[in-house]
N, C-alpha and C positions, 0 to 999 in steps of 0.2 A: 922623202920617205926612207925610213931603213929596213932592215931584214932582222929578224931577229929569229935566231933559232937555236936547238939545245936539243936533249935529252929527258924523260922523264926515267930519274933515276934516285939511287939513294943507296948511300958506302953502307958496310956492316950487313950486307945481307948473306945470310947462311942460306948454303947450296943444301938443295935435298939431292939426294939419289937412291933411287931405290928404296924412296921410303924414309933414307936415313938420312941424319943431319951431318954434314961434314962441320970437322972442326977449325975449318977454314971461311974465313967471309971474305965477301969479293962487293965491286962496285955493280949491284944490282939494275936493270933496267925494266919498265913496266911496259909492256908492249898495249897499246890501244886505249887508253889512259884519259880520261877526258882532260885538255887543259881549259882552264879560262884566264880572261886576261882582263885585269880591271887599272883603270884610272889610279896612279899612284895617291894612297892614303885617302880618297874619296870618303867620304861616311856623308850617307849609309853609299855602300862602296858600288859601283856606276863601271860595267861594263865596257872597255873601250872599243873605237870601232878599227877594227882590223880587217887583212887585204892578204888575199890569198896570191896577190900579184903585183908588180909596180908600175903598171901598163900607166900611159897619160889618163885615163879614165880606171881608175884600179877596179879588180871585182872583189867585193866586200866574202869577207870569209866569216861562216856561222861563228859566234862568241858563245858559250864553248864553243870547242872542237874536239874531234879527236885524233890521239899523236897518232901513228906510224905503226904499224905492226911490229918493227926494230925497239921503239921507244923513240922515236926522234920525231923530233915537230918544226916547222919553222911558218912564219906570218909576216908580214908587212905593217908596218903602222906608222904615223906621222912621228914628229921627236915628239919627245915625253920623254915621260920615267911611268912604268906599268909594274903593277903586283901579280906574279900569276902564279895561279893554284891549280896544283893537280891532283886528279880524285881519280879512283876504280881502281 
């Protein structure tokens, strides 16, 4: 089983402050973000099942989830190759 984990992020995002937009973009991150994670290429596309740990009996983690109040997420899951989409 591997670990896989990351950020729910996205480059080009304009900072507000105070209302206003700066004229600078930076690499944005979305804090609480649902991900899901699906079987690579699947159609109609099929939910993988993922592990919120890599214990000999692993505990299965809800498909979605959600990331991190930072933006960061990470899961457990058998090899493969997985598509994952993030929303909110």
């Amino acid at each position: 089983m591997y670990k896989i984990q990351g950020w729910v992020e996205a480059g080009n995002t304009v900072v507000q402050t105070g209302g206003l937009d700066s004229s600078n973009v930076v690499q944005g991150s979305f804090p609480l973000s649902q991900v899901a994670v699906y079987v690579h290429g699947s159609s109609p596309a099929t939910l993988a099942a993922i592990y919120s740990d890599n214990n000999a009996s692993p505990t299965p983690l809800a498909n979605p989830f959600t990331a991190n109040a930072d933006g960061s997420f990470g899961f457990y899951a058998d090899t493969g190759r997985f598509d994952l989409v993030f929303s909110g």
